[in-house]
Steps between C-alpha positions, in 0.01 A plus 500: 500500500381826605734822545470846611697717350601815760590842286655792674447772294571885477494567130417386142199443465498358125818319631305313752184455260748309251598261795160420610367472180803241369449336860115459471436122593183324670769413784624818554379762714679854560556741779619819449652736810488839312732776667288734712672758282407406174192608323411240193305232760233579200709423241586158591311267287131338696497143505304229721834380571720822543415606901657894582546566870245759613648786649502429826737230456721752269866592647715788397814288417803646601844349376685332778203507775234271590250575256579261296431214720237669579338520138606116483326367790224723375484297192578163659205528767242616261628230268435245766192640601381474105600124434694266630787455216790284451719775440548848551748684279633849583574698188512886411335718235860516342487095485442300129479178438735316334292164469121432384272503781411107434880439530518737847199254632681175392800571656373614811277134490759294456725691775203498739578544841859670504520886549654662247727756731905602482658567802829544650563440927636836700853535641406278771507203313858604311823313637662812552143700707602848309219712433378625191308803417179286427564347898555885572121588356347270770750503830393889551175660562452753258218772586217594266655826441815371324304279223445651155789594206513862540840654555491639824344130651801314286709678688366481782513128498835479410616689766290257759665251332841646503478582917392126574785357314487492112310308291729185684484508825286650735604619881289283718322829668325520140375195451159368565399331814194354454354218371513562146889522562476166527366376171758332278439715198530412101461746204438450125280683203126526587411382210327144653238254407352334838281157567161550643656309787727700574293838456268385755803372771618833420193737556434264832832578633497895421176489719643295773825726508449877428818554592659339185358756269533818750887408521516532105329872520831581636699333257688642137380291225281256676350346134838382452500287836134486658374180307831350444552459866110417582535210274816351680323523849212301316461091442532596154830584457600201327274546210654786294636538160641810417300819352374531178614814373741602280646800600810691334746723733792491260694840459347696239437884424224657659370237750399619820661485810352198702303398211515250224532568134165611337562193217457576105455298177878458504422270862212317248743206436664442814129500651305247291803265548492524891375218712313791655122623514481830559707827449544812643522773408353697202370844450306489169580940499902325471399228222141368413652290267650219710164497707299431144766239384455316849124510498528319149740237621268434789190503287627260236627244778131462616 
C-alpha cells in the first residue's frame, strides 16, 4: 500500500513538522502546496520523502475562488507524475492524525479500491427541484472581480445574488447557458482520499474537456463541489466510503464564520474514540497540548 499524502498549507510550520514527523513511514510520501503568500517553505522539515511544490506551481489561495483547486490539482499531477500510488489523500497544514500511521495504511489496504469521498446531489435531484444556495454558487457565472472576502466584494456578491433571485431561485436571464449548465452538480468537504484509478480517469478527462474546469473559475466555492461532481460523472462512483475526517462545527464561542472549531485537549476524548483518521483543525498558537497528546497516542499504537 502506498499513499500520498496532499498538504495545503499557509502556516505553522512546527505544526506541520509534528505531522510529518508522527506520519514518517517507508509507504508514505508527502506533498506540500505552500500558499504563495507564506514565507516558511524553509522551515518545513527536508526529507527524501517530503516533495514542496516549486514556485512555479505556487497559487495565491484566495477563500471562495479557484485557487484552491488549483493548488490541488497542483499537488495531484505532480503526485502522479512522482509515483504511481494507491491513494492520494488531501489534507491541510491544520490536519492531525488521530490514528498511527501503520493503522492509516491498514485501513486504507483492507478498503482498497473505494474512494473515500462525502457528497450530497444538487436541487436537481430533490423531489421538490428548490434551489439551495450551494445550487446558487454554480447556476451563475460569477466574474473574477467578485471573488475574494473583502467587504466591498461580499457585498458586491450579494447584491448579484439578490438581483438574480436570492440565494433560491434564480430568474432564467441569469442563469448559465452553456455547457457547464448542464452538469448535474454534487457538493461535500474537500477533504478526500482518491484511488490511483480514479486520479488518472480524472486528469484524462480534465485534458479531454477544458471546459469542466474553466466553468468552475466562475463558480463560489468550487472545492466544495469540483471533485464531488467529477467523481459521479466517473465509472467510479460506486466505490466510495465516506471521508475520513473528523471535523467539529458545533456552536461554540469564538469559532469563525464558515469555519470549523480549532479543536483542544477538551476534544482529546471524543477524538481517540472516533472511528475516524484524521482531524482538523488545530492551531498549536491556540493549544500545543492536544497536538503533543495526539502525537503520543499515535506513536504508542505503532
Amino acid at each position: 500500500m502506498k499513499l500520498a499524502i496532499l498538504l495545503l498549507c499557509h502556516k505553522n510550520a512546527e505544526q506541520i513538522n509534528m505531522f510529518l514527523d508522527i506520519m514518517e513511514h517507508p509507504d508514505i510520501e508527502f506533498f506540500i502546496h505552500m500558499d504563495k503568500k507564506a514565507d516558511i517553505v524553509n522551515q518545513i522539515e527536508m526529507r527524501q520523502d517530503i516533495h514542496i511544490l516549486p514556485d512555479h506551481l505556487r497559487v495565491d489561495v484566495k477563500w471562495s475562488g479557484f485557487s484552491m483547486i488549483e493548488a490541488t490539482l497542483n499537488l495531484i499531477r505532480l503526485a502522479y507524475k512522482e509515483k504511481r500510488f494507491d491513494y492520494y489523500w488531501l489534507c491541510s497544514g491544520q490536519d492531525f492524525p488521530i490514528k498511527s500511521a501503520e493503522y492509516i495504511l491498514d485501513y486504507f489496504q483492507k478498503n482498497k479500491g473505494n474512494n473515500f469521498i462525502s457528497y450530497w446531489p444538487s436541487y436537481q435531484y430533490g423531489t421538490e427541484r428548490k434551489e439551495t444556495h450551494k445550487d446558487k454558487r454554480n447556476i451563475l457565472k460569477f466574474p473574477h472581480f467578485m471573488m475574494g472576502r473583502s467587504i466591498l466584494k461580499r457585498v458586491i456578491k450579494r447584491a448579484y445574488i439578490e438581483v438574480s433571485g436570492g440565494w433560491t431561485h434564480t430568474y432564467n436571464v441569469f442563469r448559465r447557458k452553456d455547457k457547464f449548465s448542464t452538469v448535474p452538480f454534487y457538493f461535500g468537504p474537500q477533504w478526500i482520499a482518491i484511488t490511483n484509478n480514479f486520479v488518472s480517469w480524472l486528469l484524462d478527462y480534465l485534458k479531454r474537456n477544458p471546459w469542466y474546469a474553466e466553468g468552475y473559475r466562475h463558480s463560489l466555492t468550487p472545492d466544495e463541489s469540483f471533485f464531488q461532481t467529477l467523481f459521479m460523472m466517473s465509472p467510479y462512483k460506486e466505490n466510495r466510503y465516506d471521508y475520513l475526517h473528523y471535523v467539529d462545527w458545533s456552536s461554540r464561542d469564538g469559532r469563525p464564520v464558515n469555519s470549523p472549531n480549532v479543536l483542544t485537549v477538551n476534544d482529546f476524548d471524543n477524538l481517540v474514540k472516533s472511528k475516524f483518521l484524521m482531524a482538523r483543525k488545530f492551531d498549536l498558537n491556540v493549544d500545543k497540548e492536544i497536538i503533543e497528546k495526539l502525537a503520543k497516542v499515535c506513536s504508542s499504537s505503532r
